[in-house]
C-alpha positions, 0 to 999 in steps of 0.5 A: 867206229869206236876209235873215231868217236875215242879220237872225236869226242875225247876230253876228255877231255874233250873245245879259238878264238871264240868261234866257239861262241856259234856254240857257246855264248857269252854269258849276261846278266840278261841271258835267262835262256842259260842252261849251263853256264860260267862267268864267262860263257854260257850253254844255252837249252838249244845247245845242250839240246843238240848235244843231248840228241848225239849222246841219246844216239848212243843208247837204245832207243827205247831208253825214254821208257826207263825214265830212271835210266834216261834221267841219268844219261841227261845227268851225266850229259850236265856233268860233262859240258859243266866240266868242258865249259869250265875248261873253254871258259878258262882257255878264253881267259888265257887267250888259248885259241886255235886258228881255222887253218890249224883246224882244217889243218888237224881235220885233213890230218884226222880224216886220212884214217878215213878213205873215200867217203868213210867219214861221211858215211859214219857221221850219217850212221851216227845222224851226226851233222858235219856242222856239229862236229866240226865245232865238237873238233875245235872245241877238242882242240883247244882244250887239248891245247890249253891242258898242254899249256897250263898243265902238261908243259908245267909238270917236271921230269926228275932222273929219279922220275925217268928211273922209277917209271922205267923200274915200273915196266921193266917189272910188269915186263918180267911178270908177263913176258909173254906179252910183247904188246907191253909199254915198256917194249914200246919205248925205244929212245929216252925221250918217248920214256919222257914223254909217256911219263909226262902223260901219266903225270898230266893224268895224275894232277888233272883233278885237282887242277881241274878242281881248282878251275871250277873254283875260278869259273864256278859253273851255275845250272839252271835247274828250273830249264833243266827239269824240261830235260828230265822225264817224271819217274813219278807220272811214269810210275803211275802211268805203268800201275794204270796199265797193271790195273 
């Protein structure tokens, strides 16, 4: 169950061309139903709405008598979309795209880790529509694809890189040898050593990077909407001592 969710909504980081507007629109001038939005694109309330009902799925559900507790998660949700649509909005602007055949394509790829009906039994569990993943799927993928082409692909692996990686494990390998799950026992050829590097790397500059997006596709929220979203811990309060008395 976790790996799906891990390999589902991820990131990060976790999300061609444009179908992705069935989820996200264009952001106007004349669109005062934005929730979220860049110059490019726009979350609108329905959208984080949805989104909102798959995140609350994952806390108890008595969560909504903590407003505290509540008001964080929807925090935390803003937070997160405002990060993935900076991301989508620049991917729009460099014309990052997936085709529906690499989707239907990566989707059979996923769902082999899924015999028979697993797959459907989880989204059910989890009252997550196929619509809705389906969308949350090739909005992953174009991120993926986009940090794989603005960043991963751009960042250089010196020898000297290769050599002090290598020097890295090597010695966590003699301070733990008795755990043979170490990475360095994982690596077998010089190119998955590469390959790993250029991850740690990709992960080491990915804030700054993602900073210098925000800047280029500041995101405006909508506070006035997004009050609509939030529980009054005052009124809540209150209505507790009320209860006490």
């Amino acid at each position: 169950m976790k790996n799906f969710f891990k390999k589902s909504f991820i990131c990060w980081f976790f999300i061609g061309s444009l179908g992705l507007m069935s989820c996200s629109e264009p952001a106007t001038e004349k669109s005062p139903r934005f929730l979220i939005k860049t110059p490019v694109m726009t979350i609108t309330s329905s959208d984080f709405l949805e989104e909102l009902d798959l995140k609350r799925a994952a806390y108890p559900y008595t969560i909504h008598e903590n407003p505290a507790e509540y008001n964080e998660m929807v925090i935390h949700l803003v937070r997160m979309l405002s990060e993935e649509i900076i991301l989508l909005s620049a991917a729009a602007d460099k014309g990052v795209i997936v085709t529906d055949s690499e989707v239907d394509l990566a989707e059979k790829e996923f769902k082999k880790d899924y015999p028979d009906d697993s797959f459907d039994q989880i989204l059910l569990e989890n009252a997550i529509s196929y619509s809705f993943w389906k969308k949350r799927f090739k909005k992953n993928m174009i991120i993926d694809k986009l940090i794989d082409q603005e960043l991963k692909k751009k960042i250089e692996i010196t020898s000297r890189d290769i050599v002090e990686f290598y020097k890295k494990y090597r010695m966590a390998d003699a301070q733990d040898s008795d755990n043979k799950a170490l990475v360095l026992k994982k690596i077998k050829n010089e190119q998955e050593l590469v390959s790993r590097l250029r991850f740690q790397k990709t992960q080491d500059q990915y804030e700054e990077w993602i900073q210098q997006l925000g800047k280029e596709y500041p995101v405006e929220i909508n506070k006035d909407k997004l009050k609509t979203f939030l529980l009054d811990i005052e009124k809540s309060e209150g209505s507790e001592n009320e209860k006490e008395n």
